[in-house]
MOPAC internal coordinates of N, CA, C and O (Angstrom, degrees):
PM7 1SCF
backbone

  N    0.0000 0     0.00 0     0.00 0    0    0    0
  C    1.4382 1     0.00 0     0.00 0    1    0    0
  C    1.5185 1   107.46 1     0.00 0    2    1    0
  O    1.2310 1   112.26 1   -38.21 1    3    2    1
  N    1.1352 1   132.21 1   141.79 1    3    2    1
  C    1.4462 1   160.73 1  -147.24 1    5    3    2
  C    1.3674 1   115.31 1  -131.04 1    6    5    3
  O    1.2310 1   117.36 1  -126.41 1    7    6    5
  N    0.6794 1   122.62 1    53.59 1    7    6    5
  C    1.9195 1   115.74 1  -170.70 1    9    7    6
  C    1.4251 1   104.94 1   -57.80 1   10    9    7
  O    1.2310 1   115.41 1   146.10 1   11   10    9
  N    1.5621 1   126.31 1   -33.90 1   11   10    9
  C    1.2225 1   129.66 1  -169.54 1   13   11   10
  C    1.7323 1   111.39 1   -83.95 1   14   13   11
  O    1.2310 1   129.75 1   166.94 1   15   14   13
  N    1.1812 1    98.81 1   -13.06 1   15   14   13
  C    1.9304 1   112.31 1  -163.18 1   17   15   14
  C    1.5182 1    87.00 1   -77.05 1   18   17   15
  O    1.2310 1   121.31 1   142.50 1   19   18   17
  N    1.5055 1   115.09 1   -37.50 1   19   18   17
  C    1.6849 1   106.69 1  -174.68 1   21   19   18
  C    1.1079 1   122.07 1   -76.55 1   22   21   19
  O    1.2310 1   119.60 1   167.35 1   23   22   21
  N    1.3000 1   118.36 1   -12.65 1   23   22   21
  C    1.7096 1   127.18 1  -168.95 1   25   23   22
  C    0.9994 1   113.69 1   111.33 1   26   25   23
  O    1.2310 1   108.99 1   157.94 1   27   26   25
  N    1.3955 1   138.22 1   -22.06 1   27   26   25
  C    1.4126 1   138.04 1   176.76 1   29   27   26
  C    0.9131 1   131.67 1    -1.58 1   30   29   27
  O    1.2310 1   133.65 1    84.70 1   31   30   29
  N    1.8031 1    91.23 1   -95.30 1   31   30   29
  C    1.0516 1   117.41 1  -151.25 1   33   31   30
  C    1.7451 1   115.63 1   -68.19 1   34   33   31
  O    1.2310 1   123.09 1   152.30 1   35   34   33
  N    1.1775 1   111.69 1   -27.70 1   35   34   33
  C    1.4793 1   120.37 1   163.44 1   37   35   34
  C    1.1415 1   121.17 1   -53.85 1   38   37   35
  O    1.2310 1   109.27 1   169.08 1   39   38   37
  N    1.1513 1   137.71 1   -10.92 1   39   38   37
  C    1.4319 1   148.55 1  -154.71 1   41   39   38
  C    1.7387 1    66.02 1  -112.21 1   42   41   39
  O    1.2310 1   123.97 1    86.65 1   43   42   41
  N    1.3703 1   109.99 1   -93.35 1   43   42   41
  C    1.8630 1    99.06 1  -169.66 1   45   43   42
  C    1.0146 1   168.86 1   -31.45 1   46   45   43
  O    1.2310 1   136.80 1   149.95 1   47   46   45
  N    1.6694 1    85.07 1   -30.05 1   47   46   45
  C    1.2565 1   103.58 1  -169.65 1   49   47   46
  C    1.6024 1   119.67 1  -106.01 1   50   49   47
  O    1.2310 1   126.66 1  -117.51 1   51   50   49
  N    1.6906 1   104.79 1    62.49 1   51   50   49
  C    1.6071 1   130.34 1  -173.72 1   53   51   50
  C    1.5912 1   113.67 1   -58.18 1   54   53   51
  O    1.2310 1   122.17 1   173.61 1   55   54   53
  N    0.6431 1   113.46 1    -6.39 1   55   54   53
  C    1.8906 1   132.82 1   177.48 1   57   55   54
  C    1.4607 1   112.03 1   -86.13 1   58   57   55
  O    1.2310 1   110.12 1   -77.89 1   59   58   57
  N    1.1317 1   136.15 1   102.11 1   59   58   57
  C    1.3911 1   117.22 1   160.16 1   61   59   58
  C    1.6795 1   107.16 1   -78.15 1   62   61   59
  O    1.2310 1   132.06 1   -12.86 1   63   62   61
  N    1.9366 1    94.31 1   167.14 1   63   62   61
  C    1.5712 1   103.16 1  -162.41 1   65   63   62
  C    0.9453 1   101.51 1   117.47 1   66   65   63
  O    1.2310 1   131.45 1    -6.78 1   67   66   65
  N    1.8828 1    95.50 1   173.22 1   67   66   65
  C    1.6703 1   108.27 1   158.47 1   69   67   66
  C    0.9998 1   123.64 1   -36.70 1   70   69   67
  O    1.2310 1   119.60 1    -6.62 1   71   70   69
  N    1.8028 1   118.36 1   173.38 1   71   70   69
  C    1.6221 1   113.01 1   169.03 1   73   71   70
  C    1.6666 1    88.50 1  -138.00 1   74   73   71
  O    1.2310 1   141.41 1   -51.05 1   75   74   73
  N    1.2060 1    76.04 1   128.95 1   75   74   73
  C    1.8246 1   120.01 1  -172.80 1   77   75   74
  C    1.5246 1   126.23 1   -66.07 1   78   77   75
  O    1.2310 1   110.34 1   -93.40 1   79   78   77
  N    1.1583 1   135.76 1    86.60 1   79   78   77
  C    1.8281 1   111.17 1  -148.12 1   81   79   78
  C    1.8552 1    83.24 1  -117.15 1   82   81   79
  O    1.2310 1   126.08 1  -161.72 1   83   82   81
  N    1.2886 1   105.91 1    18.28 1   83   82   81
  C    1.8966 1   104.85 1   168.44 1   85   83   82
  C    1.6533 1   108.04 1   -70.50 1   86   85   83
  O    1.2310 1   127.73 1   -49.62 1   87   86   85
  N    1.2996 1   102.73 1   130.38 1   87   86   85
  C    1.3716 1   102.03 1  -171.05 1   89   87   86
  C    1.1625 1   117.01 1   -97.52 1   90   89   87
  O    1.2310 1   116.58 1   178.42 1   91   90   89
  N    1.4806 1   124.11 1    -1.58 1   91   90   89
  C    1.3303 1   126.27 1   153.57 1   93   91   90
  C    1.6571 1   124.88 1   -42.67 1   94   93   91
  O    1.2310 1   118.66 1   150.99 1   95   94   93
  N    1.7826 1   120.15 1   -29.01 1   95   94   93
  C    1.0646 1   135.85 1  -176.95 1   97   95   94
  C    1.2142 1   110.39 1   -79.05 1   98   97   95
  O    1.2310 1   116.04 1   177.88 1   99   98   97
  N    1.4490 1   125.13 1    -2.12 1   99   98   97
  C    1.4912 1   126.14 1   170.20 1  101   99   98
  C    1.4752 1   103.34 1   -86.62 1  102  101   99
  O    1.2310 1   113.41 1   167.64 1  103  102  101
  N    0.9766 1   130.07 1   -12.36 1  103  102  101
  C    1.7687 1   124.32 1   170.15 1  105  103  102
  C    1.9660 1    99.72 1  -106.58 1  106  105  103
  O    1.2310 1   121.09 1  -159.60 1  107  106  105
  N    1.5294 1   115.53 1    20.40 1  107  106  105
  C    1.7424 1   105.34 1   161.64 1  109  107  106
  C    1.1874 1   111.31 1   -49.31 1  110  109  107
  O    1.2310 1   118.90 1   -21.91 1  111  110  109
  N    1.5103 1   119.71 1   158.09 1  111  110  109
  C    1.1920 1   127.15 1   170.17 1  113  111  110
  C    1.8078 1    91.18 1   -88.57 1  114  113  111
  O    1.2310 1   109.74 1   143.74 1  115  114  113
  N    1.5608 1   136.86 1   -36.26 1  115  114  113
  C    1.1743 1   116.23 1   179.26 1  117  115  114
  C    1.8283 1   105.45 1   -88.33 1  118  117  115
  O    1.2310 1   134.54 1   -37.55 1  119  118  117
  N    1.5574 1    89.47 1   142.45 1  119  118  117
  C    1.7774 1    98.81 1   169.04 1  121  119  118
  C    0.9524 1   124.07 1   -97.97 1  122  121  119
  O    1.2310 1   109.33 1  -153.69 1  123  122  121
  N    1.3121 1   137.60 1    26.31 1  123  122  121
  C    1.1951 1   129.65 1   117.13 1  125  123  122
  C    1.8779 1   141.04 1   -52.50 1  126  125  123
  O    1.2310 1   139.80 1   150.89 1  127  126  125
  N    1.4097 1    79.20 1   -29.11 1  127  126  125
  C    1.7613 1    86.72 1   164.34 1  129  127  126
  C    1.5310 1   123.59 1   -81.67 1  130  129  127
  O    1.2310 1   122.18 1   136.12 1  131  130  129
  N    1.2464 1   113.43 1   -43.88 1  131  130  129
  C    1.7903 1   138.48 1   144.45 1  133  131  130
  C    1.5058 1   112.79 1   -17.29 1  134  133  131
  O    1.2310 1   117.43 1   133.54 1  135  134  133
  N    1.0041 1   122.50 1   -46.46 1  135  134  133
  C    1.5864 1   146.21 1  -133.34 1  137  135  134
  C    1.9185 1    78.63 1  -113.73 1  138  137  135
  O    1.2310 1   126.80 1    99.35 1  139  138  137
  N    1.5355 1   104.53 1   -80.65 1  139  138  137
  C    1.6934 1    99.79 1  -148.16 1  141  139  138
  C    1.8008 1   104.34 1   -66.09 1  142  141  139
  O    1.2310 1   130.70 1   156.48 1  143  142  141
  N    1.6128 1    96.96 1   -23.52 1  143  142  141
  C    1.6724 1   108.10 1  -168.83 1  145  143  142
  C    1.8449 1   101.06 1   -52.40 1  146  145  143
  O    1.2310 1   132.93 1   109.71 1  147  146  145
  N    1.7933 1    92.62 1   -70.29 1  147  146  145
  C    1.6022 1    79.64 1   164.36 1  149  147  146
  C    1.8625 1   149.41 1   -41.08 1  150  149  147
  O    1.2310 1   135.18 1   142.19 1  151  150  149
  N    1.4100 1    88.22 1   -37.81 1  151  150  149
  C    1.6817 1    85.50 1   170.86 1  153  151  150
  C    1.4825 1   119.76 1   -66.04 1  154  153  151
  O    1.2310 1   121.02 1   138.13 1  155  154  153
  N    1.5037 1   115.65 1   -41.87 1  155  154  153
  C    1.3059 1   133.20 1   151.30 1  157  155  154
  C    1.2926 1   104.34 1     0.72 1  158  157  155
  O    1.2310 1   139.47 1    89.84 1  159  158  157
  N    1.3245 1    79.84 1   -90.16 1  159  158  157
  C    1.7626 1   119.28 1  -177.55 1  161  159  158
  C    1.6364 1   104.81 1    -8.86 1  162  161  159
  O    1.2310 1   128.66 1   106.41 1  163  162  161
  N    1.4334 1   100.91 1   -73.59 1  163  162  161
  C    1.2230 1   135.32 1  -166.12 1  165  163  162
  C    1.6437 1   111.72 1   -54.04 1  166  165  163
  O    1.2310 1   129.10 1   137.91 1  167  166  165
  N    1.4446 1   100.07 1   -42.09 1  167  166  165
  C    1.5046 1    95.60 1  -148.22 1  169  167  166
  C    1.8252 1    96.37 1  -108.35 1  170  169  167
  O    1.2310 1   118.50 1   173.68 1  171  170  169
  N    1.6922 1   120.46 1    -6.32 1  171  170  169
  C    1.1183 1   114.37 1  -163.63 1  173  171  170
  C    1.5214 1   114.05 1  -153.33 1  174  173  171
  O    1.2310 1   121.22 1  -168.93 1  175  174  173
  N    1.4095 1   115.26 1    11.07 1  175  174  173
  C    1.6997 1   132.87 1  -175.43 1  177  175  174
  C    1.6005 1    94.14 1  -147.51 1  178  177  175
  O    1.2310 1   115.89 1  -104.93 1  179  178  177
  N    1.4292 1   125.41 1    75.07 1  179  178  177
  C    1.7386 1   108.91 1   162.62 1  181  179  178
  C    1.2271 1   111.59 1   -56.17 1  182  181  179
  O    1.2310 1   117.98 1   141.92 1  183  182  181
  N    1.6390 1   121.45 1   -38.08 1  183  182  181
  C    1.5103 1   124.52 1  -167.64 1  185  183  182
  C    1.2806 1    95.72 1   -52.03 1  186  185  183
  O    1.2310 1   100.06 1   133.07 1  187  186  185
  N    1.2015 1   153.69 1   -46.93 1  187  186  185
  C    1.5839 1   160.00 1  -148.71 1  189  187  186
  C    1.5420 1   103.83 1   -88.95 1  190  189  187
  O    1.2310 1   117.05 1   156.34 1  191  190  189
  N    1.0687 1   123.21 1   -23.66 1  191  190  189
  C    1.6188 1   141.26 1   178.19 1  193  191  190
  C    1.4400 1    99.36 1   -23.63 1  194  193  191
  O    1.2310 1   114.00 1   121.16 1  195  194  193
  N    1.2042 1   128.97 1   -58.84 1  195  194  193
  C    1.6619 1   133.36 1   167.08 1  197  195  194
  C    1.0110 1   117.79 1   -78.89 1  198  197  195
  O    1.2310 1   106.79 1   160.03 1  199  198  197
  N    1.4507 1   142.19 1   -19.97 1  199  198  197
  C    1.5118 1   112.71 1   145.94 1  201  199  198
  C    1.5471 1   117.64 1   -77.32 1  202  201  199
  O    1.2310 1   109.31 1  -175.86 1  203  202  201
  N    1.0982 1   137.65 1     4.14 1  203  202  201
  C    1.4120 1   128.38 1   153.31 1  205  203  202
  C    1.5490 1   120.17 1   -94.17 1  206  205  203
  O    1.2310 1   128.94 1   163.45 1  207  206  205
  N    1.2295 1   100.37 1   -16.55 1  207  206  205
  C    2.0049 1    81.82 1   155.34 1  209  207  206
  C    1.3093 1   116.58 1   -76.51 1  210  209  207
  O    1.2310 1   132.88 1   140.61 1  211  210  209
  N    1.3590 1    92.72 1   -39.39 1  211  210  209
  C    1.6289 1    80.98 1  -176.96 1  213  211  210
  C    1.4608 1   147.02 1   -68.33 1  214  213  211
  O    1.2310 1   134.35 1   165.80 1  215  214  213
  N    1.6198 1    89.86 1   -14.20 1  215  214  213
  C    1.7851 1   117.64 1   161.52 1  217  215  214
  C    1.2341 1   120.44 1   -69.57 1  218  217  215
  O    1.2310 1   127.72 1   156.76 1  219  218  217
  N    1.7448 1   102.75 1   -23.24 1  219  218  217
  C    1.5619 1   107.68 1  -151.28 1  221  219  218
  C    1.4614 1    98.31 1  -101.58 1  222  221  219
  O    1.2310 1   117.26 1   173.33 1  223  222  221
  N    1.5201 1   122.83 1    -6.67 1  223  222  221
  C    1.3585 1   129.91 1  -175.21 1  225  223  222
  C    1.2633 1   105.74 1   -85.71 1  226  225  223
  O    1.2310 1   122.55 1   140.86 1  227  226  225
  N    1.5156 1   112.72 1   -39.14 1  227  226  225
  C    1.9267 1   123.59 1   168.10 1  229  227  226
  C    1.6172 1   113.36 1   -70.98 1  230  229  227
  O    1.2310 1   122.34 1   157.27 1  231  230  229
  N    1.2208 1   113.12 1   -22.73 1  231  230  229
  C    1.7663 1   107.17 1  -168.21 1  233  231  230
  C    1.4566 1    86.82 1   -96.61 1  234  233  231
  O    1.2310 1   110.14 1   153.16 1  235  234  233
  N    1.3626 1   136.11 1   -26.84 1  235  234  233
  C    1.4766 1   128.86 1   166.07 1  237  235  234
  C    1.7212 1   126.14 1   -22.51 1  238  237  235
  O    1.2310 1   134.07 1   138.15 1  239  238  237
  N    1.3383 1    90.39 1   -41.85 1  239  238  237
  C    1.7694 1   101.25 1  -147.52 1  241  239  238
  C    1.9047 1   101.68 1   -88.25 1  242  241  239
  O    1.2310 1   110.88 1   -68.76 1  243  242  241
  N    0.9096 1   134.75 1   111.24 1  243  242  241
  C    1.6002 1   130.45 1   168.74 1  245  243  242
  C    1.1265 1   108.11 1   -46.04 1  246  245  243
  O    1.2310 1   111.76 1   132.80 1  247  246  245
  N    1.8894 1   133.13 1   -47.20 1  247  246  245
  C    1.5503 1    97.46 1  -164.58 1  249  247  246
  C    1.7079 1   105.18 1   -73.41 1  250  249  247
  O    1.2310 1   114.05 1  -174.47 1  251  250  249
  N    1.6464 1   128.87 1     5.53 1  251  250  249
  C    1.5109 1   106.43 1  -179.78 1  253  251  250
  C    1.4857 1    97.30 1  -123.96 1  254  253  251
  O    1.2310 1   114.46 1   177.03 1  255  254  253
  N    1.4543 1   128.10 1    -2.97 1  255  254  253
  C    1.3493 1    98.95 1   169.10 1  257  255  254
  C    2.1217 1   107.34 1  -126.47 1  258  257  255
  O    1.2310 1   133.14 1   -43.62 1  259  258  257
  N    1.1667 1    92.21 1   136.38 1  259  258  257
  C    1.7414 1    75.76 1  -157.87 1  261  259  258
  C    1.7309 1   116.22 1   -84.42 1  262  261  259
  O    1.2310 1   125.96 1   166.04 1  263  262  261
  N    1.8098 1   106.15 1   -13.96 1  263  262  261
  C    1.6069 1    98.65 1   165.27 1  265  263  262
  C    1.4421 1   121.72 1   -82.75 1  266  265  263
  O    1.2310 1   130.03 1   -34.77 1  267  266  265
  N    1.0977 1    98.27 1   145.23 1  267  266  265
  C    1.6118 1   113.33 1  -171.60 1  269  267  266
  C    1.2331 1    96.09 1   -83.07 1  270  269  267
  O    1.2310 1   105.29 1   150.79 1  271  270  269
  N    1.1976 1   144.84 1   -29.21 1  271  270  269
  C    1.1619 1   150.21 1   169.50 1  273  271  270
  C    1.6462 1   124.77 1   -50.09 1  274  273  271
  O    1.2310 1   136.99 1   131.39 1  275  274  273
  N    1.5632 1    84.69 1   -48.61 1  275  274  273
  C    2.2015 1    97.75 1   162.05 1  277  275  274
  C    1.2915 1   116.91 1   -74.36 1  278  277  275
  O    1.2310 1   119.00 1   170.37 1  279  278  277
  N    1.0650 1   119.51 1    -9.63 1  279  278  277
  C    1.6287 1   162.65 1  -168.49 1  281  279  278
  C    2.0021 1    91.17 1   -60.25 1  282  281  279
  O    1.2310 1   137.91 1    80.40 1  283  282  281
  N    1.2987 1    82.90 1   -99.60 1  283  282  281
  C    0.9662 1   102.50 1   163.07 1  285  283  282
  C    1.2041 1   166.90 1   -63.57 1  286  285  283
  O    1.2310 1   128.81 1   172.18 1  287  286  285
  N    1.7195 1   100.64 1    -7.82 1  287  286  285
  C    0.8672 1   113.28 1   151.76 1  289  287  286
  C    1.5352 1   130.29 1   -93.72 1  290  289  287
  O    1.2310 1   129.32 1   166.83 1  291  290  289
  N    1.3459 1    99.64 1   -13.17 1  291  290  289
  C    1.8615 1   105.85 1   166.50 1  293  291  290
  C    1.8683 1   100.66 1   -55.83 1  294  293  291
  O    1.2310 1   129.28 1   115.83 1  295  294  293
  N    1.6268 1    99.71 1   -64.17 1  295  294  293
  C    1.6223 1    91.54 1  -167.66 1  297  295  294
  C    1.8251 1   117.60 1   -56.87 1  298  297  295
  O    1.2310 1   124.31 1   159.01 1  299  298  297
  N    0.8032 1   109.34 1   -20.99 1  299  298  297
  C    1.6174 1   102.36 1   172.33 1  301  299  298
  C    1.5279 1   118.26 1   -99.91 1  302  301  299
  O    1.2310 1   126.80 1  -154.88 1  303  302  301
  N    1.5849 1   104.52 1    25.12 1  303  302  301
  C    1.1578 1   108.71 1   154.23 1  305  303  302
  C    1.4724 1   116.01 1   -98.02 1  306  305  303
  O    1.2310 1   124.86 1   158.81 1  307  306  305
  N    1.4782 1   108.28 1   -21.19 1  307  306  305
  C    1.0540 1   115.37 1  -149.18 1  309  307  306
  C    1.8997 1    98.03 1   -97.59 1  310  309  307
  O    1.2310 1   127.44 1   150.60 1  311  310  309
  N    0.8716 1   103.29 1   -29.40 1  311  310  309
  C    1.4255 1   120.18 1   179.46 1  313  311  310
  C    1.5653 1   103.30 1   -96.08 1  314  313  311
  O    1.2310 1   112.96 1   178.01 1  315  314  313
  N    1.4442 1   130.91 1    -1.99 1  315  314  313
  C    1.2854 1   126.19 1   173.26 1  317  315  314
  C    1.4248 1   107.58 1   -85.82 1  318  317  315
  O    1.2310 1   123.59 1   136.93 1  319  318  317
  N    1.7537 1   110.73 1   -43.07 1  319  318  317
  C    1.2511 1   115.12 1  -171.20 1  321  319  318
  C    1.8211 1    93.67 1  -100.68 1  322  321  319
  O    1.2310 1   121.74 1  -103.08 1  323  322  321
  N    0.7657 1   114.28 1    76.92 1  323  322  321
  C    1.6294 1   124.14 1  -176.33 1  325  323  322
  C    1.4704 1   112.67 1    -5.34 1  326  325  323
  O    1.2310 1   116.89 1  -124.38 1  327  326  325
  N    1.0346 1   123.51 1    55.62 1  327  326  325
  C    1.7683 1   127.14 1   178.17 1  329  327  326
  C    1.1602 1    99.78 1   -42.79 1  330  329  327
  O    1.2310 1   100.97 1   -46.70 1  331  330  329
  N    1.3368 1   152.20 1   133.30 1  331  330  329
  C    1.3558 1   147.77 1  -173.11 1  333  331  330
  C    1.6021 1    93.68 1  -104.16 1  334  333  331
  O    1.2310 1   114.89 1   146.12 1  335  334  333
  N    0.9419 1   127.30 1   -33.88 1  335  334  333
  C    1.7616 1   129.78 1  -167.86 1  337  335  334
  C    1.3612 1   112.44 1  -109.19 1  338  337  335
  O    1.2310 1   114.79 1  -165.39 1  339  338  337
  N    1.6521 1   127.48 1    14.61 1  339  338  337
  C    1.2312 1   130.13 1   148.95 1  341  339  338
  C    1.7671 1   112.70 1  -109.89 1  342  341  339
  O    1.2310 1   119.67 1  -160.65 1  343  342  341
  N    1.1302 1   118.23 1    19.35 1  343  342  341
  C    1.4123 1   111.87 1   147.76 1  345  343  342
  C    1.2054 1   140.33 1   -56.02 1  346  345  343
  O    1.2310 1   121.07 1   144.24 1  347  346  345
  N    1.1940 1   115.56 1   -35.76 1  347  346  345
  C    1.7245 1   128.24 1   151.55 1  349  347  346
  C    1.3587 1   124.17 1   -32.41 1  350  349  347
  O    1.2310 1   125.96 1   110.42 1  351  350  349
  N    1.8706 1   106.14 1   -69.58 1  351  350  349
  C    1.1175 1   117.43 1   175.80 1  353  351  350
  C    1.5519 1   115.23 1   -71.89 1  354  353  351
  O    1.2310 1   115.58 1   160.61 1  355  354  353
  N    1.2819 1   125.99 1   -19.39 1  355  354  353
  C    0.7693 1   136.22 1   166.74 1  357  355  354
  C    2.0494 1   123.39 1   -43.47 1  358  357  355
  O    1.2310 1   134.29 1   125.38 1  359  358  357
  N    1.3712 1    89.97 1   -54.62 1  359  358  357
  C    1.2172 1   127.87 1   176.37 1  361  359  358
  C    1.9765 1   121.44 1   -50.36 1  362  361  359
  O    1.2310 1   134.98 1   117.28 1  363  362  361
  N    1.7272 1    88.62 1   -62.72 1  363  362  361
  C    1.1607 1   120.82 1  -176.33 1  365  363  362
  C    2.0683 1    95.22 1   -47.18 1  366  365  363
  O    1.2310 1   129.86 1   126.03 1  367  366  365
  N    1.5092 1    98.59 1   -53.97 1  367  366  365
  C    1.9410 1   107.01 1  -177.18 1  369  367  366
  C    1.7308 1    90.86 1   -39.22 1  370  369  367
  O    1.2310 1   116.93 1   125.81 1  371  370  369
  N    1.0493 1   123.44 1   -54.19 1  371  370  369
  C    1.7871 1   109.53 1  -171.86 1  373  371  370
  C    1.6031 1   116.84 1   -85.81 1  374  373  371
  O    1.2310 1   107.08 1   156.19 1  375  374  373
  N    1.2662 1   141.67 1   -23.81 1  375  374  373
  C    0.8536 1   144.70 1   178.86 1  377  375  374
  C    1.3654 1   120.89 1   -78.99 1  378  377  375
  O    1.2310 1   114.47 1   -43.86 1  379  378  377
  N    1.9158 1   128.08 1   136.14 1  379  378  377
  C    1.0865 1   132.01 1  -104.74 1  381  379  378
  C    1.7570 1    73.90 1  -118.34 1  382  381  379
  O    1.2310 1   120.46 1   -58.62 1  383  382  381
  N    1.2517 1   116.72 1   121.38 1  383  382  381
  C    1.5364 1   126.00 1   172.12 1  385  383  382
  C    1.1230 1   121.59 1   144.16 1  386  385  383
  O    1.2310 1   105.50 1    12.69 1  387  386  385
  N    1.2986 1   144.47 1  -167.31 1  387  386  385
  C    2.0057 1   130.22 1  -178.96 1  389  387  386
  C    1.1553 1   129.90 1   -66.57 1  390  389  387
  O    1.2310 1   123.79 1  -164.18 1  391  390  389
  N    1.3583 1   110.34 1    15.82 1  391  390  389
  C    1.5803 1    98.91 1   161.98 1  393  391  390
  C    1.3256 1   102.66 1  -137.40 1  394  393  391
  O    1.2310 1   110.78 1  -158.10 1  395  394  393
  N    1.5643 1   134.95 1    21.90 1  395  394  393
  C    1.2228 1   135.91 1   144.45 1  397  395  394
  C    1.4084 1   127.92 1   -34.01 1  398  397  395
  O    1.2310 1   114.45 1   -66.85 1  399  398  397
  N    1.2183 1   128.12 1   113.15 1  399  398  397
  C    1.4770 1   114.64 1  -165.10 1  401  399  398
  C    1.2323 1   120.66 1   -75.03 1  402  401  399
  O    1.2310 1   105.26 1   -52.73 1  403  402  401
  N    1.4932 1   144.90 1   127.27 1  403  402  401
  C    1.3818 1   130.03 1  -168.90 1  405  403  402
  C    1.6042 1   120.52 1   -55.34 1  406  405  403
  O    1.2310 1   126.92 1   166.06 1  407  406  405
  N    1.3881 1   104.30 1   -13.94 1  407  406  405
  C    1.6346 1   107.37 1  -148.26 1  409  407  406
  C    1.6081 1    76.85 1   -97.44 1  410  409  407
  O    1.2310 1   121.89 1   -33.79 1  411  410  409
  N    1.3501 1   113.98 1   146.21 1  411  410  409
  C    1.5827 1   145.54 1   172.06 1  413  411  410
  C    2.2744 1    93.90 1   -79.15 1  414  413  411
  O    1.2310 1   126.33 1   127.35 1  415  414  413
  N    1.4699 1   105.43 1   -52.65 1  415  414  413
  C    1.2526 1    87.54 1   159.84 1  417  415  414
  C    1.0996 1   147.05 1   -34.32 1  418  417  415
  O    1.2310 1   125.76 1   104.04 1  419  418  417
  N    1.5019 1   106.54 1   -75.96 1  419  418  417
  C    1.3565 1   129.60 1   165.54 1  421  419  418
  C    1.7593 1   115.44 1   -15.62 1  422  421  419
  O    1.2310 1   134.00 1   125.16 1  423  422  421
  N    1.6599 1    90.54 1   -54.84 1  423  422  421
  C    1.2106 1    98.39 1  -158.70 1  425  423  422
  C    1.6553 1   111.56 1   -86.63 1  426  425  423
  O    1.2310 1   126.65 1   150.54 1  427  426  425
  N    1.0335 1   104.82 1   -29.46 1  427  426  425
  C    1.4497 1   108.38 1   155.08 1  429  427  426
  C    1.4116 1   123.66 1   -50.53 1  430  429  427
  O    1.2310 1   119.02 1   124.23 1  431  430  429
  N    1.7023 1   119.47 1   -55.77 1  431  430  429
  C    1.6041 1   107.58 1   154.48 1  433  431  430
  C    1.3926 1   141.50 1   -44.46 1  434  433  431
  O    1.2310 1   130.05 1   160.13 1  435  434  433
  N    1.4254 1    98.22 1   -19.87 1  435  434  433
  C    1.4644 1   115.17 1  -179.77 1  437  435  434
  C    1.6462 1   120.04 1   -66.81 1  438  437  435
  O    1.2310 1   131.34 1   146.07 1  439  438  437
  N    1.4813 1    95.72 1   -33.93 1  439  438  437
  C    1.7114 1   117.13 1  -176.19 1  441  439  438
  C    1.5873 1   112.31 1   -94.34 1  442  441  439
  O    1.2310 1   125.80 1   166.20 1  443  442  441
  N    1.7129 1   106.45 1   -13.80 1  443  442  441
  C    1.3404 1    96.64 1   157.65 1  445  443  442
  C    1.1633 1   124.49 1  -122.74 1  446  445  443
  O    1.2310 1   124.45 1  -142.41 1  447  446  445
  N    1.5605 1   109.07 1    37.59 1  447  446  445
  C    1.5171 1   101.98 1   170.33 1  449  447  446
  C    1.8965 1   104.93 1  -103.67 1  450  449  447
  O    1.2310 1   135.90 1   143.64 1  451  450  449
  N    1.9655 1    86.82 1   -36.36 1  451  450  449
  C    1.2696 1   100.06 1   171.81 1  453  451  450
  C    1.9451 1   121.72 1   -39.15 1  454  453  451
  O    1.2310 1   134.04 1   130.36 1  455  454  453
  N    1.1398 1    90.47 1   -49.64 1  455  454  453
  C    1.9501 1   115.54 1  -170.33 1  457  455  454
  C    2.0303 1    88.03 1   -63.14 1  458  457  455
  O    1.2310 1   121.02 1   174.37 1  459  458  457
  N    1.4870 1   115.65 1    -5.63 1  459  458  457
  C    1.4501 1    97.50 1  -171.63 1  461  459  458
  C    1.4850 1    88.14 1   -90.07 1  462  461  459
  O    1.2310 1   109.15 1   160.93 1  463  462  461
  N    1.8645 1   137.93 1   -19.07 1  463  462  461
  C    1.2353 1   113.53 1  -148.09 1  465  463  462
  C    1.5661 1   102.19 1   -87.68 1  466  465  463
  O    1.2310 1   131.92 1   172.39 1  467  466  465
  N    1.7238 1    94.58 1    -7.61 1  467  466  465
  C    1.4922 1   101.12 1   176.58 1  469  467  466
  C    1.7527 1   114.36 1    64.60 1  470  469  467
  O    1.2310 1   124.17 1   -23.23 1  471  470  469
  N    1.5310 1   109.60 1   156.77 1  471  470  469
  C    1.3857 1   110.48 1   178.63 1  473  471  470
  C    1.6470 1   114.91 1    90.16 1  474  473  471
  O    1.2310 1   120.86 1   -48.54 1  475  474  473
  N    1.3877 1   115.96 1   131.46 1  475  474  473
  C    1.6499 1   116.58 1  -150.37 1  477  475  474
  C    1.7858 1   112.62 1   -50.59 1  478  477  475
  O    1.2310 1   130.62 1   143.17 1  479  478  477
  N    1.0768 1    97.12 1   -36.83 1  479  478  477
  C    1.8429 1    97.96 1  -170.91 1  481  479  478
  C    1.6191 1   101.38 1   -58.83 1  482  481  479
  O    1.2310 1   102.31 1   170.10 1  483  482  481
  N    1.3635 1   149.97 1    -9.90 1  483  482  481
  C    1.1012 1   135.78 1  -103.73 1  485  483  482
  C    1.5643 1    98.08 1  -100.82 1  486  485  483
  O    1.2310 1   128.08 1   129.12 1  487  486  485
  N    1.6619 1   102.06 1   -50.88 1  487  486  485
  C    1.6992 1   109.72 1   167.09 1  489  487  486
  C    1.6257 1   108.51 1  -104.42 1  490  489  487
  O    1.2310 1   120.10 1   180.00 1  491  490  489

């Protein structure tokens, strides 16, 4: 798996430097560390694969994480590594009511993480 072959990780990885796959940096107070830790995550620790969903299901949500940027990069983690049981929430980021995500980003990641689970129902 390639996280970078898709384009990703460039989009994420806003930090110059090392890349960080300590998972303590998923509870930074800066999101930029939030942000590259996960791609990390993704692209260079599979063993960690479940502690980054499970970060990435909390950094999902706008009312608790406030960059749209961690935003978004949780959901295209989550839809990168095919979460089968965050499609919902997944979902919810585009769909028009209180947990619609404000960010036009966001929601754009939302439709291409979705498009990863593949298969007609998908959007």
């Amino acid at each position: 798996m390639d996280f970078a072959r898709h384009g990703i990780a460039a989009l994420l990885l806003s930090v110059a430097g090392c890349c960080s796959t300590d998972p303590a940096l998923l509870s930074s107070p800066d999101p930029d560390d939030r942000r590259e830790t996960l791609a990390c995550i993704v692209e260079d620790a599979p063993d960690l694969h479940k502690t980054a969903i499970t970060h990435a299901r909390r950094l999902m949500n706008f009312s608790t994480e406030p960059d749209a940027g961690v935003r978004g990069t949780a959901v295209r983690v989550l839809g990168f590594l095919k979460v089968q049981d965050a499609r919902l929430a997944i979902t919810e980021v585009l769909a028009a009511g209180p947990r619609q995500d404000p960010s036009p980003a966001v929601r754009v990641a939302a439709v291409l993480a979705l498009r990863r689970f593949g298969g007609p129902d998908t959007i």
